[in-house]
TORKOL-4160 file (C-alpha; in steps of 0.2 Angstrom, whole numbers, padded with zeros to 4 digits, m for minus):
208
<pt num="1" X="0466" Y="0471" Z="0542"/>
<pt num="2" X="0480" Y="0470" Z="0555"/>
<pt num="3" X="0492" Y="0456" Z="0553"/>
<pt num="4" X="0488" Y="0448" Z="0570"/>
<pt num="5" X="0471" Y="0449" Z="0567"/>
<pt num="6" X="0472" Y="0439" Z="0550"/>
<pt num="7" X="0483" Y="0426" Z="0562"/>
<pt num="8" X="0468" Y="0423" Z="0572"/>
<pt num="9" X="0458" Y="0420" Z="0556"/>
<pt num="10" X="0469" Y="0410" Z="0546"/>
<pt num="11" X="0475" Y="0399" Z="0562"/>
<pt num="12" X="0491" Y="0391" Z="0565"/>
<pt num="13" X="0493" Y="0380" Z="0550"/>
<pt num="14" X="0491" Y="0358" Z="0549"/>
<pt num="15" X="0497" Y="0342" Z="0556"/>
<pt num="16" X="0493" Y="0327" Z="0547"/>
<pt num="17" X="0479" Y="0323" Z="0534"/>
<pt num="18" X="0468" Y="0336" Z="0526"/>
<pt num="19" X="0452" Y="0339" Z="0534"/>
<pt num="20" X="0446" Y="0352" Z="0525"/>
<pt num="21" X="0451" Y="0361" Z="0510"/>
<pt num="22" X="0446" Y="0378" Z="0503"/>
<pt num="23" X="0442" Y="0379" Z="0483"/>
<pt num="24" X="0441" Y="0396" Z="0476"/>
<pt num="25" X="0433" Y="0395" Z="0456"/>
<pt num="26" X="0421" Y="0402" Z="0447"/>
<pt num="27" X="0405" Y="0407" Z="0449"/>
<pt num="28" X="0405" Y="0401" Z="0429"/>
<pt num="29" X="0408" Y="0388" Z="0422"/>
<pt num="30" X="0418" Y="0394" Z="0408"/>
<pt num="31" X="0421" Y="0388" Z="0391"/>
<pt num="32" X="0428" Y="0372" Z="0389"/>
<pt num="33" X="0421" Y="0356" Z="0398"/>
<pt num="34" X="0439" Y="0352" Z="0403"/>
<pt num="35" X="0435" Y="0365" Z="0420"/>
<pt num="36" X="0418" Y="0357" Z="0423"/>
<pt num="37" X="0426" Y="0340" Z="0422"/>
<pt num="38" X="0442" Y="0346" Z="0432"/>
<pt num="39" X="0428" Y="0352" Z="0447"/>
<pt num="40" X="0419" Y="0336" Z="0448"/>
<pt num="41" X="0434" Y="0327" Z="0447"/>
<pt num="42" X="0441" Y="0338" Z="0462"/>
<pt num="43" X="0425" Y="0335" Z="0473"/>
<pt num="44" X="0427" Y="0316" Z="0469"/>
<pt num="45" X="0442" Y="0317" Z="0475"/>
<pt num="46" X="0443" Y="0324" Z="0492"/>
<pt num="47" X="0426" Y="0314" Z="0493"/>
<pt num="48" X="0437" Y="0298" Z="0492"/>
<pt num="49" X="0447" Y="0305" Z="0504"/>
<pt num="50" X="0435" Y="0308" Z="0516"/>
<pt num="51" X="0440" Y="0331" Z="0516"/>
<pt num="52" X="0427" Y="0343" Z="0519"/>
<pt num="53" X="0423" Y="0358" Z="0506"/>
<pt num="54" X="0424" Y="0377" Z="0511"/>
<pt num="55" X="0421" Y="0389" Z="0499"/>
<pt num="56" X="0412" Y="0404" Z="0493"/>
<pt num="57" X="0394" Y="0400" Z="0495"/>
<pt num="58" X="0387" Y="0398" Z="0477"/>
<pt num="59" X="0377" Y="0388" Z="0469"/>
<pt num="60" X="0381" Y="0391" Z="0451"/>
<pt num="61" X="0396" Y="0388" Z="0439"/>
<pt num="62" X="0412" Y="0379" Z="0446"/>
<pt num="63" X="0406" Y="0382" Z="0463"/>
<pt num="64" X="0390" Y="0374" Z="0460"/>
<pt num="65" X="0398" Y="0360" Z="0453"/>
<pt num="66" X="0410" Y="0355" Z="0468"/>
<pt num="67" X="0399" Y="0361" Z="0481"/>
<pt num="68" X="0386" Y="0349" Z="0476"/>
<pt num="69" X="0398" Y="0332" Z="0471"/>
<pt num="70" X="0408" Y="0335" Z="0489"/>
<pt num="71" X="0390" Y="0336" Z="0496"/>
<pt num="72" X="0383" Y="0321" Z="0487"/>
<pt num="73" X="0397" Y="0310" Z="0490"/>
<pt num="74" X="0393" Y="0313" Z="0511"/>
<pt num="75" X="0408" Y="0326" Z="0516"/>
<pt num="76" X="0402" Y="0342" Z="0524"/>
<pt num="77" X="0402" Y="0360" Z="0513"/>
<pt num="78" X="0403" Y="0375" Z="0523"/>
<pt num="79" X="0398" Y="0393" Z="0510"/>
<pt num="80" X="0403" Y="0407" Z="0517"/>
<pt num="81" X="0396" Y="0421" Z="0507"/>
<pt num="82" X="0391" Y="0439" Z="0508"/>
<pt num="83" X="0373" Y="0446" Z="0506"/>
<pt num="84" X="0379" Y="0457" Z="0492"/>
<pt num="85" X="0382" Y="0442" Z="0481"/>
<pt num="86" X="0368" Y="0431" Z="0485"/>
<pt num="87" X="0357" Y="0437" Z="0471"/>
<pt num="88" X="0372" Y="0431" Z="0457"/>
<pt num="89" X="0379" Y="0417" Z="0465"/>
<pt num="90" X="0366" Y="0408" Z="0473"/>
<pt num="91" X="0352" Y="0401" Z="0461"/>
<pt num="92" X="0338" Y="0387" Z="0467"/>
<pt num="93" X="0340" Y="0379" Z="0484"/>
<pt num="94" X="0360" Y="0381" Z="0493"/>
<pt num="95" X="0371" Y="0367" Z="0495"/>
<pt num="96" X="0377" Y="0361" Z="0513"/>
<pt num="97" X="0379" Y="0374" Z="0528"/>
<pt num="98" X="0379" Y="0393" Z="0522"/>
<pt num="99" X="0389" Y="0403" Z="0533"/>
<pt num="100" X="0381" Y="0423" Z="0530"/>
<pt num="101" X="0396" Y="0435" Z="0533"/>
<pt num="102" X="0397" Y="0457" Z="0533"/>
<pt num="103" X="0407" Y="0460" Z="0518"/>
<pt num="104" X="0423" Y="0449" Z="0506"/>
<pt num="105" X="0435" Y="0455" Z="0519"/>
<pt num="106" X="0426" Y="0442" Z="0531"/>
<pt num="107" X="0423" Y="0430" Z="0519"/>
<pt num="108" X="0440" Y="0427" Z="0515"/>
<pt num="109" X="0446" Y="0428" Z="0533"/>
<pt num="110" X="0433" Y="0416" Z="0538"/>
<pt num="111" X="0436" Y="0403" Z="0522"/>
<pt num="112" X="0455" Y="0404" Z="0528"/>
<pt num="113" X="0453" Y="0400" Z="0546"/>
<pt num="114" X="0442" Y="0385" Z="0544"/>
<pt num="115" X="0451" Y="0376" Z="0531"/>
<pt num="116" X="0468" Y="0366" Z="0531"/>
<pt num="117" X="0473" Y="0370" Z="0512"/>
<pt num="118" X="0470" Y="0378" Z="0498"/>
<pt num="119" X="0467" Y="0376" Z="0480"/>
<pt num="120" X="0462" Y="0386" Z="0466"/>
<pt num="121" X="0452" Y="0380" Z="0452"/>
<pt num="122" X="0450" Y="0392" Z="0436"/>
<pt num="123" X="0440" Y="0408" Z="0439"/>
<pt num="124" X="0441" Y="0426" Z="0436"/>
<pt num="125" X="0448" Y="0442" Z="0445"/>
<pt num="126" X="0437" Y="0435" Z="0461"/>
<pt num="127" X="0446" Y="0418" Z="0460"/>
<pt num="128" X="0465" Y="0424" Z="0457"/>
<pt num="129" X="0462" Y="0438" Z="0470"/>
<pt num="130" X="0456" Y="0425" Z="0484"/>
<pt num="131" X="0472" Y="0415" Z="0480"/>
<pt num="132" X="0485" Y="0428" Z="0477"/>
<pt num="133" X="0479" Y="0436" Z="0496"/>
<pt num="134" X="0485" Y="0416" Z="0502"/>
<pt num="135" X="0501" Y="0417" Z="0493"/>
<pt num="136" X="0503" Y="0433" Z="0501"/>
<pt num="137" X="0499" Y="0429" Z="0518"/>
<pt num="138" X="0509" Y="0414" Z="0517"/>
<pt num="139" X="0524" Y="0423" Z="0513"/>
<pt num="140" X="0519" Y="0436" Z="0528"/>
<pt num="141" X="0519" Y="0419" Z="0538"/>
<pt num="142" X="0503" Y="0424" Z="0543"/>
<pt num="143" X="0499" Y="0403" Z="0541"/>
<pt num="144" X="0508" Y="0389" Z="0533"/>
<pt num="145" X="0496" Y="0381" Z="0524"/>
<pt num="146" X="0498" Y="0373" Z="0507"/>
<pt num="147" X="0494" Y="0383" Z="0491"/>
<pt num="148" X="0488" Y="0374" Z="0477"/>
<pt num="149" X="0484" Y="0379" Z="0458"/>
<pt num="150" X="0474" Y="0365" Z="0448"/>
<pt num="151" X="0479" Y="0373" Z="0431"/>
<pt num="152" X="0468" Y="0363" Z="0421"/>
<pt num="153" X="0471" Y="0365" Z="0402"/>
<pt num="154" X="0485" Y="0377" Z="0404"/>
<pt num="155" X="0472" Y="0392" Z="0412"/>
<pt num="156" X="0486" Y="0395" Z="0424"/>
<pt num="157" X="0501" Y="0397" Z="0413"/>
<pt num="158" X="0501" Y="0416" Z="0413"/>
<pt num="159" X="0500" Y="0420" Z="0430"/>
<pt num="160" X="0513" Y="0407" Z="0434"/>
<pt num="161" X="0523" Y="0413" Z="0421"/>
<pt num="162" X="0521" Y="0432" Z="0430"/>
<pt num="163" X="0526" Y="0426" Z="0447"/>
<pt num="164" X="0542" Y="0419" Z="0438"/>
<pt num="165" X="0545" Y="0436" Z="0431"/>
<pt num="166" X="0544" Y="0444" Z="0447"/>
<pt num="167" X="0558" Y="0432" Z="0454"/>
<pt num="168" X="0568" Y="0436" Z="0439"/>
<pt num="169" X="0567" Y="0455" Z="0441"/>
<pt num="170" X="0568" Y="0455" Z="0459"/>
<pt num="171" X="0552" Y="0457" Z="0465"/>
<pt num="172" X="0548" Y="0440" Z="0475"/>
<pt num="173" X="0561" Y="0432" Z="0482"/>
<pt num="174" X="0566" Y="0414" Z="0474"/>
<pt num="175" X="0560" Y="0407" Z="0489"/>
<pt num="176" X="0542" Y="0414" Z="0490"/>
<pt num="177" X="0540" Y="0405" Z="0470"/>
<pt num="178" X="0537" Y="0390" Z="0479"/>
<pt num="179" X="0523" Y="0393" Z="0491"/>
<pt num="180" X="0515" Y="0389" Z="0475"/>
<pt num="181" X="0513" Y="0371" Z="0472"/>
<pt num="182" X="0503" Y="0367" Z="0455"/>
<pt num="183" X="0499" Y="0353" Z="0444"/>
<pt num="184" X="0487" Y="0348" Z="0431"/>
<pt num="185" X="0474" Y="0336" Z="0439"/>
<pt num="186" X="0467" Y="0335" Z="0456"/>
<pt num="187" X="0477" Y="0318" Z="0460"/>
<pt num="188" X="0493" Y="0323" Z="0457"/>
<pt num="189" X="0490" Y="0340" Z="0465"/>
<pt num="190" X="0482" Y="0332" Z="0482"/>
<pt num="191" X="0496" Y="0321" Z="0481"/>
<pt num="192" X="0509" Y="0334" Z="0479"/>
<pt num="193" X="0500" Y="0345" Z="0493"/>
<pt num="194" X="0501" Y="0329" Z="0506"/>
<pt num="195" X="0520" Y="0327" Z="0503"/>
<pt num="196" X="0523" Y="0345" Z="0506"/>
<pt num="197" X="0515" Y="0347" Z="0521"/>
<pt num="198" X="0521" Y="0329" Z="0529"/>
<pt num="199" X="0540" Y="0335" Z="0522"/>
<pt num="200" X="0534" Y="0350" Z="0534"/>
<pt num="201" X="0531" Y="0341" Z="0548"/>
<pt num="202" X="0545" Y="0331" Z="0547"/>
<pt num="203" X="0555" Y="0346" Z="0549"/>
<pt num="204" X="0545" Y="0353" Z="0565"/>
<pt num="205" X="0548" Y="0336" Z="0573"/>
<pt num="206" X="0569" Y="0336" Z="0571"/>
<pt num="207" X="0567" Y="0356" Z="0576"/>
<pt num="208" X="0559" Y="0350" Z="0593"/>
C-alpha cells in the first residue's frame, strides 16, 4: 500500500479525549485467566469512559470478551473483518456493527482510520503483526496516534525486550523505542495514553 494511501486510512491523528480505540487480541483466550480478566477489565474501562470499541470482528476468545463487555456496558463496537476468517472467528450471533471488508490489508487500514488509539492486548502472530504495522506507521509518521501494550502478566516482556535490542544494535533509533507506551493494567495504560497525547497537544498549540 502506497504511503499516501495509508494516510488517508489511518487519518490525521487526535485532539482531546479518546473516542474510540482499536484493541488487537486473540481470537483465543489463552491460558491463564489473568488475559481473560485483563480483557473484561479493558472493556470496563473504556465503558466508564464512555470510548467506543473497533476491532477485528470476532466473536470468540479475547475478542469475544471485549467486544461483548464494551457492547453491554452501552458504547458502540465496530468489527471489521474479512470473509475469509468468518468461519473461525465468529461463532453464535456477532457483536455491535460488523463492518465485511476484501481482504487483511483492508481490514487494518479500516480499523486504523476509525480509531483514535491503539492498544494491544495478548494474542498471536495476528495480534503482534496488527501492532507492529502501527509502530511502524507511526514512526513513517503516517499518523500520530498513541500505541499501547497492556502486557498483562509479562506476555509482552520479549518483544519489548527485542525492540530494545534493536535500539542497542542500531536498528531503531532511540527515539522510535517510545512510540511504544506499555503498562501492566488497563488503568494505568489509559491513563498513560491520555497524558501522551494531551503532552501532544500541548506542544501543537505553543508551535501555532
Amino acid at each position: 500500500m502506497e504511503e499516501n494511501q495509508l494516510e488517508n486510512a489511518v487519518g490525521s491523528g487526535i485532539k482531546g479525549r479518546f473516542k474510540r480505540i482499536c484493541v488487537f487480541c486473540g481470537s483465543r483466550s489463552g491460558n491463564r485467566a489473568s488475559f481473560s480478566e485483563a480483557a473484561l477489565d479493558l472493556g470496563k474501562k473504556l465503558v466508564e469512559r464512555k470510548i467506543d470499541l473497533v476491532y477485528g470482528g470476532g466473536s470468540v476468545g479475547l475478542m469475544g470478551l471485549i467486544s461483548k463487555a464494551v457492547f453491554d456496558g452501552g458504547c458502540h463496537v465496530l468489527g471489521v473483518i474479512p470473509p475469509a476468517l468468518l468461519p473461525s472467528e465468529i461463532s453464535g450471533e456477532t457483536i455491535g456493527e460488523l463492518k465485511r471488508v476484501a481482504d487483511m490489508h483492508e481490514r487494518k487500514s479500516e480499523m486504523a482510520k476509525n480509531a483514535d488509539a491503539f492498544i494491544a492486548l495478548p494474542g498471536g502472530y495476528g495480534t503482534m503483526e496488527e501492532l507492529l504495522e502501527v509502530i511502524a506507521w507511526f514512526q513513517l509518521g503516517i499518523h500520530d496516534k498513541p500505541v499501547g501494550i497492556l502486557n498483562v502478566d509479562g506476555y509482552y516482556n520479549d518483544l519489548l525486550a527485542l525492540f530494545e535490542k534493536g535500539v542497542k544494535e542500531g536498528f531503531i533509533e532511540d527515539s522510535a523505542s517510545h512510540i511504544i507506551i506499555s503498562a501492566d493494567n488497563a488503568e494505568e495504560l489509559i491513563r498513560k495514553m491520555e497524558v501522551d497525547v494531551g503532552e501532544k497537544t500541548s506542544k501543537k498549540r505553543k508551535r501555532s
